[in-house]
Structure formats: structure tokens, C-alpha cells
N, C-alpha and C positions, 0 to 999 in steps of 0.2 A: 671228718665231722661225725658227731657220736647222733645217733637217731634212735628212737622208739624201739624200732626193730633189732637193736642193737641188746638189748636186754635176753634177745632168747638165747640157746644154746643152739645159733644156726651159722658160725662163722665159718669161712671153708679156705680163710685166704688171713694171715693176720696183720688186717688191715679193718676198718668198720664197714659195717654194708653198703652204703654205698660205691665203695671203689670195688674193680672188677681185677679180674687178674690180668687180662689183657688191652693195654692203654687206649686198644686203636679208637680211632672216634666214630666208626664203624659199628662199633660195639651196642647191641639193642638187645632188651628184652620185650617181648609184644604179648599181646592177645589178639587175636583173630577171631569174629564171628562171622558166617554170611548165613543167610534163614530167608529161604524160598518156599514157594507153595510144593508141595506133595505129588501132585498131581499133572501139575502145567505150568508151562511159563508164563513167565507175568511180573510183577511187580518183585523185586530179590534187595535187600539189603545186607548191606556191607561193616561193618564196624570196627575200627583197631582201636588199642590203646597199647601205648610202648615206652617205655624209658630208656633215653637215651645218658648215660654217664659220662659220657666226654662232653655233652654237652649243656648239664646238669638239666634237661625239660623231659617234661611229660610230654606224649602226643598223641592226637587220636584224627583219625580220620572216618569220614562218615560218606559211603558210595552206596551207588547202586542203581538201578530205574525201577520210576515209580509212576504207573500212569505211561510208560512208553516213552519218558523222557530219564534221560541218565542226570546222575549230581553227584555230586563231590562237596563236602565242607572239609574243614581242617581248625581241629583247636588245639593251642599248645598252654602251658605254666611253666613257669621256673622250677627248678626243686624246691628253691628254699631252703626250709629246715623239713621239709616233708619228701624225701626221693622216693618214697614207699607207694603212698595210697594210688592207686588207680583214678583219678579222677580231672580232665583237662577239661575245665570251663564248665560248661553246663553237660559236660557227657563223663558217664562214670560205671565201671566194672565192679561190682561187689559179687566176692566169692561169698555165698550161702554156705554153703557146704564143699569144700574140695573135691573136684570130679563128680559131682551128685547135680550141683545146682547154682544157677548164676543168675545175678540180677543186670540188664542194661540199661541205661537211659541217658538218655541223648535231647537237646534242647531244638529247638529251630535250626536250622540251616539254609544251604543253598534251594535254588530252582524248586521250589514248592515242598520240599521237604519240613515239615512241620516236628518232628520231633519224633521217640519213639520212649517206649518203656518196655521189655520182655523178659521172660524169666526163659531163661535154658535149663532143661533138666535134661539128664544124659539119657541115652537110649543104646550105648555099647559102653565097653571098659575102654579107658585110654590105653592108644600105642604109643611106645616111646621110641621115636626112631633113632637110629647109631648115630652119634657123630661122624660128619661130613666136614672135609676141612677141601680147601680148593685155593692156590696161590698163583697169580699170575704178574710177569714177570720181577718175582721177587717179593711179590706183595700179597700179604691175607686178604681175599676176596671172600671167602665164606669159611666158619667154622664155626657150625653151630650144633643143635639138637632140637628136636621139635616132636611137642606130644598131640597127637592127632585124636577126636572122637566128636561122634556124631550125638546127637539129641534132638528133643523139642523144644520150637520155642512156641510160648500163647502170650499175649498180651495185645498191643495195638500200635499202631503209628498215625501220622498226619502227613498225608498228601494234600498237597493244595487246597486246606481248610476242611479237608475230610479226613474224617478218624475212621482207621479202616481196622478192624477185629485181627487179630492173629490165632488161629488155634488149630493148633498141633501142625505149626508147620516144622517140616523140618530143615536140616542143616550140618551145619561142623563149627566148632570151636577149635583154635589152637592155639600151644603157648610152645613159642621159642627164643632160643637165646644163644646169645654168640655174636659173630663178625658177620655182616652180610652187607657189603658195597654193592647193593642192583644195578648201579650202570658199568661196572665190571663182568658181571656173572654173561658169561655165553649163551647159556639155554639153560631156565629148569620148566620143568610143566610139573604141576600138581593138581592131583584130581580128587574130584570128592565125589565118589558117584552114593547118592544114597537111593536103598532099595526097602523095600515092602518087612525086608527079615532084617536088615543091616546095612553095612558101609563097607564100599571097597576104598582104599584110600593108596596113595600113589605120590612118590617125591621123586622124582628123576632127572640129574642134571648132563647135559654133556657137553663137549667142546665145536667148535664154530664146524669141525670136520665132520662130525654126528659119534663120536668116539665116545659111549657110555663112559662119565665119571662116578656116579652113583646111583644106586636105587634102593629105594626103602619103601615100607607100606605094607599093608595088610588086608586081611577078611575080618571086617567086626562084628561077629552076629548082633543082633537083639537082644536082650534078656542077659547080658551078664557073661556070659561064656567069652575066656583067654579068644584074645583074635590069634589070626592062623596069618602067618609072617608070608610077605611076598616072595616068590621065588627068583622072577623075571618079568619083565614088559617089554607088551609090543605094538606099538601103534601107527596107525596110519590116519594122522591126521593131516588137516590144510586151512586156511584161512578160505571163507565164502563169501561171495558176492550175495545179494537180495536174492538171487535165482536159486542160491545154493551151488552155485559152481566155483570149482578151488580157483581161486587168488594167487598168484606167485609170482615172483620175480621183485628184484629191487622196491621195497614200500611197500609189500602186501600187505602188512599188520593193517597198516595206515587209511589203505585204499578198500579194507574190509570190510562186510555187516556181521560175520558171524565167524563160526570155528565149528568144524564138524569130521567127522570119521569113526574110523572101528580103533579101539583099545583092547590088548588081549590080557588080561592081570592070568598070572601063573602062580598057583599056591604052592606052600612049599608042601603041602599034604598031598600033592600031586593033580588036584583039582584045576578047570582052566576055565576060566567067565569070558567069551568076548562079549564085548559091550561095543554098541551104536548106538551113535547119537551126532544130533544138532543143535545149535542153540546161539546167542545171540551176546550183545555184551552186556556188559553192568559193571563194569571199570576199566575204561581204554588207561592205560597208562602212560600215554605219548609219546614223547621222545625218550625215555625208558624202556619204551618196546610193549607191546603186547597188553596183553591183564587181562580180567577174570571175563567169564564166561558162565550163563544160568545156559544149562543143556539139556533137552530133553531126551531117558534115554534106554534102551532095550536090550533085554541081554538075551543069548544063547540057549538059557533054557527058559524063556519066556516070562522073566519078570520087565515091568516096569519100574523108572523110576524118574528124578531129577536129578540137575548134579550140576557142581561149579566149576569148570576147570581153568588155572590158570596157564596161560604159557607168556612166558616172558624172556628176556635178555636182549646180547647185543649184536652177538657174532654167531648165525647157528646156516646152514649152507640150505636147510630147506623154510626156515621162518624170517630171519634174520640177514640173507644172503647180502646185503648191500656192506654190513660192516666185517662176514666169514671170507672177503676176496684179500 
């Protein structure tokens, strides 16, 4: 089917835009926002919008806590005749400016979630990390690419009949694409630690044994300057009780309040940040395993900052141990 988009000089496959090179149904392109406060935790939202091709729909999902309560909405459309635009139901992504600036808006939703509307303007240059591909028993599980960077967002939302201001908080945006079956995948944790100067940022998957399969990520300064590529990570995290005491053993995700520990990010400039921190959820993902985390968090040579980390999958011997036996 010929589309709109179909008129530029952007084909990569000779086939029309909407078809992808690889049939699996798997197959998604997303956008990713979360925009937390600067300072402390509190109130974090969440936002995707994704096209799915094998299964011609738009989708967006709307998470987060607000007010000390977690929500979740989900809006999907058909393609139609439009596979392109970003926009499922009352919630919609317009690119302003590519990598400069982005418009969101989001209608009513679940659990007192009223709505939002925010502009993201970038505050580092995007990282484009390498392609990652992962096959488990015979099967594409992941094979994708994902551009990671931080910004502000200002605008406002609606909690439980109150519009709350947003300004200069900050966060991560991200755009990937490829194959990614999430209740296949063993282990990834991704982290967005954002700081006073920049963004450390972090993709790391491995197998149910703890056997590193990939690592990607960087240092984003502020102001514009190339990020500096990760070299190595190293962490020691755990799921937390109310107490702040590690969780483990068969259902820890499940039986959790938080996520907390040290991450060591190693630059390839030879530079080393360990970062501490703790923090709470803002999207369990259920029987999926795991999901995102607002962290508050302290590094080595004495910055503060916030940060969202995910850790997810199915089979991993120290998060996931009930499905790595």
C-alpha cells in the first residue's frame, strides 16, 4: 500500500513504507518518554507511542505515579491508510524539530490521570547505539537499534482534577526499532541516570546465567558536545522491601517496593562514575517481569541527580530466578 510518506526519497527496502524488511510480528518501531522532577521523587510519567507492522496499529501507552498512586492507560488505531503519523486516540507525538524538540499530548486516562500536554527540548546530542540481535532457541528475540537522549520537559498535567505545572523537569526520550519479543528476552536493565551537567545512559542484556550479551551507552554532556561511548558496566543492584532491604529469591520482582544499589558506568575515555541510588516504581510490568523505576541518585564525585531505571525479563539467576532453574 502506497502512503503519503511514500513520495520522499526515503526507501531502504523495494517495497512501500509501510512494509519492514523483517516479517516477524514482533517487529515495532516506538517512542519512549519518562519526565520526572530534577530534584526528588515524586510524581514520574511515562509515554510510548509505537507501530506495530505485522499488525498494522498504532499504540501508546500512558504509566507512571502521580500523587503516590501508579496508572497505566493504553490506546491503540488501525493504520488505515495512515501507518505514519504518531497519534493513537487522544494521545499524539509531533516532531517540532528532529532531535531539538517534541510536542506530547495525552487525553484522560486511567486512576486520576487527567491528561497531559509537554514540549521536550533536548538538553544532550542523541546516542545511536549498535545493533543488538539475540535468538533463542531458533527464534529472533531482539534485533534492534535505539537512539537514547536526554532533555526538558515544561508544560503541565492533570492529576485527580488538578493541573500540576511542569518546568524544566527533566528526563530521556527514545526511538527504536527492530524485533523485540519481551517475554522472551532473559535480562536487560536500562538506565537513564540524569545529572546537573548530563546523562549517563546504559543498555545491558544478559542470559538467565548472568553471561553479558551486550552493552551499549554513554556520557551525554550538556550543551551539545559528542557523548563519550561506554566502555563497561558494573552493578550491584537488588529489588527492596519498604525497609530498603534486598528482596530475593523466587517472585522478588513481584513481592517488591523499590530497586536500589551502586552502578559503576566505565568510559571509554577512561573515566569511571559510580553512581548510588534508590528509588521506587512507576511501571511494575507484571507477569512480564520487572519495569521502570524513578531513582534517586548520587555519584562518586558528588553530583546529584534522578533517574529511571528499567530492569526487566524472564529467566536471569539473580532478578528473575524462578524462570533461570
Amino acid at each position: 500500500m502506497l502512503t503519503d510518506a511514500d513520495e520522499r526519497l526515503a526507501h531502504q527496502i523495494p517495497e512501500p513504507l509501510p512494509a519492514v524488511a523483517g516479517p516477524d510480528r514482533h517487529w515495532r518501531e516506538s517512542y519512549f518518554f519518562a519526565a520526572h522532577h530534577p530534584e526528588r521523587l515524586g510524581d514520574a510519567l511515562v509515554l510510548t507511542m509505537a507501530a506495530n507492522p505485522a499488525r498494522r496499529a498504532m499504540d501508546s501507552y500512558q504509566m507512571g505515579r502521580l500523587d503516590g498512586q501508579l496508572f497505566f492507560s493504553r490506546t491503540s488505531r488501525p493504520f488505515g491508510d495512515d501507518p505514519h503519523t504518531p497519534v493513537a486516540g487522544p494521545v499524539s507525538v509531533e516532531i517540532v524539530r528532529p532531535y531539538q524538540q517534541i510536542v506530547l499530548r495525552a487525553g484522560p486516562g486511567a486512576r486520576g490521570f487527567g491528561g497531559t500536554e509537554l514540549i521536550w527540548t533536548a538538553r544532550t546530542r542523541p546516542y545511536l547505539t549498535r545493533r543488538g540481535t539475540l535468538v533463542v532457541d531458533g527464534a529472533p528475540v531482539w534485533d534492534q537499534r535505539q537512539v537514547m537522549q536526554s532533555g526538558w520537559f515544561d508544560g503541565e498535567y492533570v492529576s485527580s482534577g488538578r493541573t500540576v505545572a511542569v518546568e524544566r523537569w527533566w528526563g530521556q526520550r527514545d526511538h527504536s526499532w527492530g524485533i523485540r519479543r519481551h517475554p522472551r528476552c532473559p535480562l536487560w536493565i536500562w538506565l537513564a541516570v540524569q545529572l546537573p551537567d548530563g546523562m549517563l545512559g546504559a543498555w545491558l542484556w544478559e542470559h538467565a546465567d548472568g553471561r553479558r550479551h551486550y552493552l551499549d551507552g554513554c556520557w551525554a554532556p550538556d550543551g551539545g558536545e559528542e557523548p563519550v561511548p561506554l566502555a563497561d558496566l558494573r552493578y550491584d543492584l537488588d529489588w527492596l522491601d519498604a525497609a530498603g532491604e534486598p528482596v530475593r529469591g523466587t517472585g522478588a520482582a513481584q513481592r517488591a517496593d523499590g530497586l536500589g544499589g551502586r552502578v559503576v558506568f566505565v568510559l571509554s575515555d577512561g573515566r569511571s562514575v559510580t553512581v548510588d541510588g534508590r528509588g521506587h516504581w512507576i511501571a511494575p510490568y507484571g507477569r512480564r517481569g520487572g519495569g521502570l523505576h524513578q531513582v534517586s541518585v548520587h555519584t562518586s564525585d558528588g553530583r546529584d541527580g534522578t533517574a529511571v531505571y528499567e530492569v526487566t525479563g524472564c529467566a536471569h539467576h539473580r532478578f528473575f530466578p524462578e524462570g533461570a532453574s
